[in-house]
N, C-alpha and C positions, 0 to 999 in steps of 0.2 A: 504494500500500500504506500500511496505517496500523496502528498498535498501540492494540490495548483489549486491555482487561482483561472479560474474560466467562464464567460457568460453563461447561460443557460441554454444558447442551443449546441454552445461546444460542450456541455455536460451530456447532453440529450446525444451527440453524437458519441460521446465516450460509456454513454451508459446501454446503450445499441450495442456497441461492440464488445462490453462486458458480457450483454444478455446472451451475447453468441448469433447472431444477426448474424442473416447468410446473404441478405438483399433487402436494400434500401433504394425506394423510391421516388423521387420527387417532381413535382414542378415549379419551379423557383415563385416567390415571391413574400414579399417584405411583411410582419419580419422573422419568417420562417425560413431565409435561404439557406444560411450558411448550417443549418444542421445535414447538410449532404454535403456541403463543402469540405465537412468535416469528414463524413462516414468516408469520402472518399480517402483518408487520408490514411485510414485503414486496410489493407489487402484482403484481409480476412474477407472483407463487407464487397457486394459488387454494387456500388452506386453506379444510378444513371438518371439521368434528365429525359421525362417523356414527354410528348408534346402539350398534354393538359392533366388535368387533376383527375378527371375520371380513367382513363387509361393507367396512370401510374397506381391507380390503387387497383383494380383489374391485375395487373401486374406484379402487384402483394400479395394480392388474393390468390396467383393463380400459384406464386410458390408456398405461401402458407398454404395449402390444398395440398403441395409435394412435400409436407413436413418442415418447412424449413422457418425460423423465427425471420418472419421480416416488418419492415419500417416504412411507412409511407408518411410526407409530410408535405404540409400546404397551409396558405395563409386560410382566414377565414372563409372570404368568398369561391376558395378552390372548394369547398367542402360541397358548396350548393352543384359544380357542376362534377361531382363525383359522389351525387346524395344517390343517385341512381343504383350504382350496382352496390352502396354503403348502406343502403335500407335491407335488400336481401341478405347480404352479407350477412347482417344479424341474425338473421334466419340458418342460414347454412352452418354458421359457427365455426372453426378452425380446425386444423389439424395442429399445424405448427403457430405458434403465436403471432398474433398480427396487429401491429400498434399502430394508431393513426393519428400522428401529432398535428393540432391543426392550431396556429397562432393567432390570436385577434389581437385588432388594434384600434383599443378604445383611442380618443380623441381623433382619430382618422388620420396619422401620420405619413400614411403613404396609402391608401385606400380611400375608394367611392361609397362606401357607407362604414357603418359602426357596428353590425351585427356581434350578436352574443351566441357563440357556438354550443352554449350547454345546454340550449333549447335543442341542438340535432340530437345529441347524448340522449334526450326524453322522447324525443318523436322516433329515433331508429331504433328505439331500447338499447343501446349500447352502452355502456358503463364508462364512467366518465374520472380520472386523478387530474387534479390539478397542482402543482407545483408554485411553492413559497420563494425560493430559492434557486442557485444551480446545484447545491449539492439534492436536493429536494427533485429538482430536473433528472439528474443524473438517478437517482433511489430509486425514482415511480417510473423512469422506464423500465430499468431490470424486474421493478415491481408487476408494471404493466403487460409483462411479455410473462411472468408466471401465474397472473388472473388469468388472464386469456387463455392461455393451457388447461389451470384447473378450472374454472367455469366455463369453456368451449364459447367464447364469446372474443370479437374484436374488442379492442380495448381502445378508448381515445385518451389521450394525453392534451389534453388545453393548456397553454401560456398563454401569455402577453405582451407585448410590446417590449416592457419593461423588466419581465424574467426575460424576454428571450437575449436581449442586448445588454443588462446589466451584470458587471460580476462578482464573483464572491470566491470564498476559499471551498475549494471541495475535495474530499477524500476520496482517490479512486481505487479500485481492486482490480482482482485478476477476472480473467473472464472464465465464463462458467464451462464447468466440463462435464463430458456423457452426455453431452445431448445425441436424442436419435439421425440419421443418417437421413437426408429425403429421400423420398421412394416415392414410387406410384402406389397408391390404394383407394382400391374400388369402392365407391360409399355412396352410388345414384339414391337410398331414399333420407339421405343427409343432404348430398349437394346439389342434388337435380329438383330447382325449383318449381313444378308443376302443382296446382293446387290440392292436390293430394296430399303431396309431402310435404307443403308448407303450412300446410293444415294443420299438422300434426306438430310441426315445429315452431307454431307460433306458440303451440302451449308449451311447449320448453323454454322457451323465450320467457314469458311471462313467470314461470316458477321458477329462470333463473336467475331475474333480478331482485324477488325475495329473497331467495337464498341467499345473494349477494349483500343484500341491503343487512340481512341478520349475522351476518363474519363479518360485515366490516365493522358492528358495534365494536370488537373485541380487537380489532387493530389497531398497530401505533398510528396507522396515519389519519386516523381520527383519533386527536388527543385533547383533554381537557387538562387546561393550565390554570390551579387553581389559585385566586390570588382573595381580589373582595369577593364576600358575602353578599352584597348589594345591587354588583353592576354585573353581568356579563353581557358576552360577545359571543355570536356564532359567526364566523367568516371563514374564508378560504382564499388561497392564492395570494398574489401579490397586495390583495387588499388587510392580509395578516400581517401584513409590515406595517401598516398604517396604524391597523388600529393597537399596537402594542406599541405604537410611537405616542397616540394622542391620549390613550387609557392603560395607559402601563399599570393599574392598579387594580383593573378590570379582572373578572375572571375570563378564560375565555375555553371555547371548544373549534378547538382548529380543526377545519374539514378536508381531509385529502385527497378521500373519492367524494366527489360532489355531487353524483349520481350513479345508483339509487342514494338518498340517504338512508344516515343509519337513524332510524325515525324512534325507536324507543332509545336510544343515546340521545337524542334532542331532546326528549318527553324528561327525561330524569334531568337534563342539565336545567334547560328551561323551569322547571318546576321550584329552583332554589334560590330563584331571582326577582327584586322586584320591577328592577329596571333592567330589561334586554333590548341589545343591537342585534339588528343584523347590518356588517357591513361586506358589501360587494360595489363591484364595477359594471357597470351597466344594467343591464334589466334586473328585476326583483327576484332572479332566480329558483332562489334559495327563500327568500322572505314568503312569496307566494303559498309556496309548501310545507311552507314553515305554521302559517297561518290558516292555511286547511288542516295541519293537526290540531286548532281550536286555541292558537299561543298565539299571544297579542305582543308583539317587536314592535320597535321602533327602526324602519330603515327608509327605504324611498320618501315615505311621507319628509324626511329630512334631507337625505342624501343626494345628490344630485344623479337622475337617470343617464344623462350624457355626457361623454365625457369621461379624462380618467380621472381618477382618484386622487390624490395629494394628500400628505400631511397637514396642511393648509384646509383644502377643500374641507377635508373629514372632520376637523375642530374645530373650523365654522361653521360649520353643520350642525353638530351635535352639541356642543359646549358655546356655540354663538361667541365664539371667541377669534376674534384677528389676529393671526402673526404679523409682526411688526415687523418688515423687511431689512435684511443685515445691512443695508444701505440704499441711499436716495440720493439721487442723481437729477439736474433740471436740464441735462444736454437729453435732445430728441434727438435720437438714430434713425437715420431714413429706413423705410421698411426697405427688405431683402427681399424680393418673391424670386419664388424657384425660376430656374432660368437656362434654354437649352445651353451647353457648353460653346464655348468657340471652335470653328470650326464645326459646327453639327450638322451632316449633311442632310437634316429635314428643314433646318431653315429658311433655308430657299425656296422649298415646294410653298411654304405657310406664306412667305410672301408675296410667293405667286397667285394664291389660292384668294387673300385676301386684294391684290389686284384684279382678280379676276371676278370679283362678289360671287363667288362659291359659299351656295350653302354646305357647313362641311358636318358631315357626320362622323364625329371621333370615337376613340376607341381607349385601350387602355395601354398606356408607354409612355416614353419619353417626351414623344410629338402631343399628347395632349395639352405639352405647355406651349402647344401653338395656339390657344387658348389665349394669354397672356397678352397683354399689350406689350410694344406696338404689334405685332403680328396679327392678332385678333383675326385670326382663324378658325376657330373650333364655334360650332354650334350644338354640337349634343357628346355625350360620355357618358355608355349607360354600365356596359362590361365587357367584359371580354366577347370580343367577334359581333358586337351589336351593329357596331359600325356600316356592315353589308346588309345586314336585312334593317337596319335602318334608314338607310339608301333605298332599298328595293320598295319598303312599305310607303315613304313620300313618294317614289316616280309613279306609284298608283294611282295616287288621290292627286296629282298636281297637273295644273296643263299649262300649254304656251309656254312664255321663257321662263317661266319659277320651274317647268320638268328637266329645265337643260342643266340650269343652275345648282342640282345636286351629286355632290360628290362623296363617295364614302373614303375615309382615310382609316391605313390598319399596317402596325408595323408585319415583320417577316414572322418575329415568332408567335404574335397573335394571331396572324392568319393560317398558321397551322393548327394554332390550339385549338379553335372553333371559326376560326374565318371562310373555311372553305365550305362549310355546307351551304352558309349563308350565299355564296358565290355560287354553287348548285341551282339554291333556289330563284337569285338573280336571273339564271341563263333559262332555268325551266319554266317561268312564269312571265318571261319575257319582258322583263326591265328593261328601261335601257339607261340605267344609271351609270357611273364611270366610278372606280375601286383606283386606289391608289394603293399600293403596296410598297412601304417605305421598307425596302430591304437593306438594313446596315450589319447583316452576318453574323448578329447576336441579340443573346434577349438582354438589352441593353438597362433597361429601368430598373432595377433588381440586383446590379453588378456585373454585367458580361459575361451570364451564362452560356452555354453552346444551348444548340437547337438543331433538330434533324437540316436545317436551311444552312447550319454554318460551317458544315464541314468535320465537325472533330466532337468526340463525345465529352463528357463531365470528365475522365481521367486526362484528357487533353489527347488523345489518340484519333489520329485522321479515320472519318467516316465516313461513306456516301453521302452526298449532300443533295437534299430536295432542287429539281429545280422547278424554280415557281415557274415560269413561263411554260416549259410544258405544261404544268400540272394545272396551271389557268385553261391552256387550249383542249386539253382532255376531257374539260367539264364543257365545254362547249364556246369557251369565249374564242370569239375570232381575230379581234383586234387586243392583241398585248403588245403594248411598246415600253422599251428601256430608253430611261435619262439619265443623264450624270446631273446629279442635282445640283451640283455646283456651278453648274452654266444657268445661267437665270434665264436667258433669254427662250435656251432650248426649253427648258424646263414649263416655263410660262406657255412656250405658243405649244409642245403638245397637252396640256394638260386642256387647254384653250380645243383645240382641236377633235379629242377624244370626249369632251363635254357636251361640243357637238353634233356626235355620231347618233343614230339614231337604233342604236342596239347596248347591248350591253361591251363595254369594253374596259380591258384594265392598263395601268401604268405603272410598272416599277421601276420607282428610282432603286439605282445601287450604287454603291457608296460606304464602304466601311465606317460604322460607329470609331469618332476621334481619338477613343481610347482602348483600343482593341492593342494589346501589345507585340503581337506577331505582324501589323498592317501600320505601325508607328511610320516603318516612310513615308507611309501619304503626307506625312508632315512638311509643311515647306517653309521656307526662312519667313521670320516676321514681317511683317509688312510698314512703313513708316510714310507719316505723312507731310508732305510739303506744305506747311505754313502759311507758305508768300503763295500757293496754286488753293489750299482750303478755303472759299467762300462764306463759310461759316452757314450754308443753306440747310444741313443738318440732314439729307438723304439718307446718309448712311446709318442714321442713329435708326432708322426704320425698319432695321433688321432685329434690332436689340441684341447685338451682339456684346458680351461682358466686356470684350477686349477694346471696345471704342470707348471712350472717356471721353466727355465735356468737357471744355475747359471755358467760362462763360466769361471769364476775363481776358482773354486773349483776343485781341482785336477788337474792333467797335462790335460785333456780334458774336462773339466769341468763334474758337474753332474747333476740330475734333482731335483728339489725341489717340496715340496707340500703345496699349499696355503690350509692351513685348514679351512681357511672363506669359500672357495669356496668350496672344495670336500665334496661331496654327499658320496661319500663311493662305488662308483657303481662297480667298480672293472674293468672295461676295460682294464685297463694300468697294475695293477698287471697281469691279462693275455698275455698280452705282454712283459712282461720282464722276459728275461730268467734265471734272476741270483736271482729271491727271493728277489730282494730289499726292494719291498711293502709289507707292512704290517698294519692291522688297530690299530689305537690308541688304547690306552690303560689308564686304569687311573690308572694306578700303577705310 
């Protein structure tokens, strides 16, 4: 045994590979990536990147079916499009264990809503730890993969944000030995879902989450910390750090599986208090249930439902008490909004797109900060792959120039995950809307994952690579054209061109994401601009590239300046000025 210090999804990948994990699944996204980042780091373990959430857990399931302890993991809203074959799954039950780490991210940090995942844990029956800590992270998956053994049920594993990214000290071990060998074993009226057999399996289902809910009274990871007589606290997860911050004097019953509860473990704690919390992060979870066993809490009525949690938040809540900030400050900082990188070969299409009053229907990536001013390009962002049948659903209902004026935009890796059925439906119902496929050879929003589109797998080893344009023309599109998005003009007149087609057609730019580090040539020397040639007309600031800097003092209207840390060299802005101000460095 040895002590590091690690976040919680490097625990979560260290405690996989304790468990004896023989395959680990994912599809990247925030802030669930790097726990594959890690299994990969493992040989033992064969990590890989599948193209969406439903496939990679199909791809658990199919080797927990051959015996083998596997790991699949995905942000919140991966969960919804891999609720599919995760609803049966509870029904079938396992052979070899099979843990489904899913991370929510209250306050919305990198995500299009706030969902609370321990609502799936109740609607799939699936049994549900939740994790305080990384050493807590790293316990309940070794945990989570010998429930799922002894109760023949998938097990989920919930974080958050802030388990999955913050860290702590944790104690690791060895990893376990004697597990059995995968194998084929024949079990059609266990796995073969026809209503026969799942008939019979829902009542298993059902008497195995009592069974569950009554062991887990007796487990540590439901523990009661006994302190006052007067207060306690029922909570779980990262929200137990809070309240043992605000009510240190509290008693409390820390909850580790969070579903089922352990309901007569609540009934005896509850019973000894006059004043009870319940504190959680987002929905009423726990309170809810809490409150159909006929026990009157104190929580949402106070707590804030949106949003996460703070030490702050939770003391003014409950105690109506302000923290008094470690300091106060009367300088205003200009707001920071997220902002593509220099150099990002989508900024050109979103400029094009808003020259061209494209209504655009967005998606979910990098380019959705074509959204953002000045670019103000994006008009819708629902989820993954909505982009194309959000496209195809306007060019229905629309006529005259509003039917021309729709464009659907969708990076490479999203139009794998779920872009192409949508594009199916496009061609079979006869749209004739225009798809932009911004291919930059990685799934870029998330840290520069691979994707079947980019050549090489999660271990960094050369793989076939999808090509889009056939795979566009296979579905029946006739007109695919390739841009180099970095030519503004090309870019502009076909996008211009294909908008006017009167079928369905698509466009892929291609163009390596800025920061891709085997494709760093694209790099070209910084670009600098002439002062005595700058007008101070401010065209180029129209790009909102980070690496152009105002300077409002220089000259009677000020002029543009070039941060040379930042510029790539890509030339956007030299195409938009018309006086020859830009020019590249020089080492003279």
């Amino acid at each position: 045994m040895s002590k590091e210090i690690l976040s919680g999804n490097e625990a979560i990948a260290r405690g996989a590979f304790e468990a004896g994990v023989k395959v680990a699944v994912a599809y990247p996204g925030t802030p669930s990536t790097e726990i594959l980042e890690n299994t990969a780091h493992y040989p033992s373990i064969d990590s890989s990147w599948a193209p969406n959430e439903k496939v990679a857990l199909e791809v658990g399931i199919g080797s927990c079916f051959g015996g083998a302890r596997s790991l699949v993991t995905m942000k919140h809203v991966g969960v919804n499009v891999a609720a599919d074959p995760l609803f049966t799954l509870s029904y079938t039950g396992v052979r070899g264990g099979l843990v489904l780490v899913v991370a929510d991210d209250p306050e919305l940090h990198s995500s299009q809503d706030e969902q609370d995942s321990r609502h799936y844990a109740r609607a799939a029956k699936v049994p549900m730890f939740e994790p305080s800590d990384s050493q807590e992270a790293l316990d309940y998956t070794r945990l989570a993969f010998e429930a799922s053994e002894q109760f023949d049920t998938p097990m989920f594993l919930r974080t958050t944000t802030r388990i999955s990214h913050s860290k702590s000290i944790v104690e690791t071990g060895e990893p376990v030995t004697g597990l059995p060998e995968p194998s084929l074993e024949r079990n059609p009226p266990k796995l073969v879902m026809l209503p026969g057999n799942a008939r019979k399996r829902h009542v298993f289902v059902e008497q195995r989450l009592r069974d569950m809910a009554e062991w887990s009274c007796s487990q540590a990871f439901n523990r009661v910390e006994e302190r006052s007589s007067d207060v306690g606290v029922i909570t779980a997860g990262i929200a137990y750090q809070y309240a043992r911050e605000v009510l240190p004097d509290a008693s409390v019953l820390k909850l580790g599986l969070v579903y089922p509860l352990p309901t007569q473990l609540i009934k005896d704690f509850a019973s000894r208090f006059k004043t009870l919390y319940v504190i959680e992060e987002l929905e009423p979870f726990l309170e809810e249930q809490i409150r159909a066993l006929g026990i009157d809490v104190i929580g949402k009525d106070r707590l804030p439902i949106c949003g996460e949690l703070t030490p702050g938040r939770v003391r003014e809540s409950l105690l109506t008490e302000k923290l008094q900030p470690a300091y106060e400050t009367s300088v205003e900082l200009p707001n920071r909004p997220p902002n593509m990188c220099p150099g990002c070969p989508h900024r050109g299409v979103f400029y094009a797109l808003n020259r061209l009053k494209a209504f655009v229907t967005g998606d979910i990536g990098c380019y959705t900060l074509g959204f953002m001013p000045p670019l103000s390009a994006m008009d819708t962002c629902v989820c993954m792959g909505a982009s194309v049948g959000n496209a195809s659903g306007l060019n229905k209902v629309l006529s005259g120039p509003d039917k021309q004026k729709v464009v659907g935009v969708i990076g490479d890796s999203t139009f794998l995950h779920t872009g192409i059925n949508g594009l199916m439906d496009m061609v079979y119902n006869g749209s004739t809307a225009t798809l932009i496929i911004l291919d930059n050879r990685i799934t870029a929003m998330t840290g520069r994952q691979e994707n079947p589109a980019s050549g090489f797998t999660l271990a960094g080893d050369p793989s076939a690579r999808v090509d889009l344009e056939q795979l566009c023309r296979s579905v029946g599109i006739r007109s695919v054209r390739k841009v180099n998005p970095w030519n503004l003009e090309e870019t502009r007149q076909v996008i211009k061109e294909e908008m006017e087609r009167e079928e369905p057609s698509v466009v892929i730019t291609e163009a390596p994401c800025i920061l891709i580090k085997r494709d760093v040539g694209q790099r070209k020397p910084p670009l600098v601009i002439d002062p005595d040639k700058c007008t101070g007309c401010k065209a180029c600031l129209k790009i909102g590239c980070p690496a152009i800097e105002w300077q409002p003092d220089a000259g009677e209207r000020g002029k543009a300046y070039v941060n040379q840390l930042l510029c790539v060299g890509c030339g956007i802005c030299d195409q938009l000025c018309k006086f020859d101000a830009y020019s590249e460095v020089t080492n003279d």
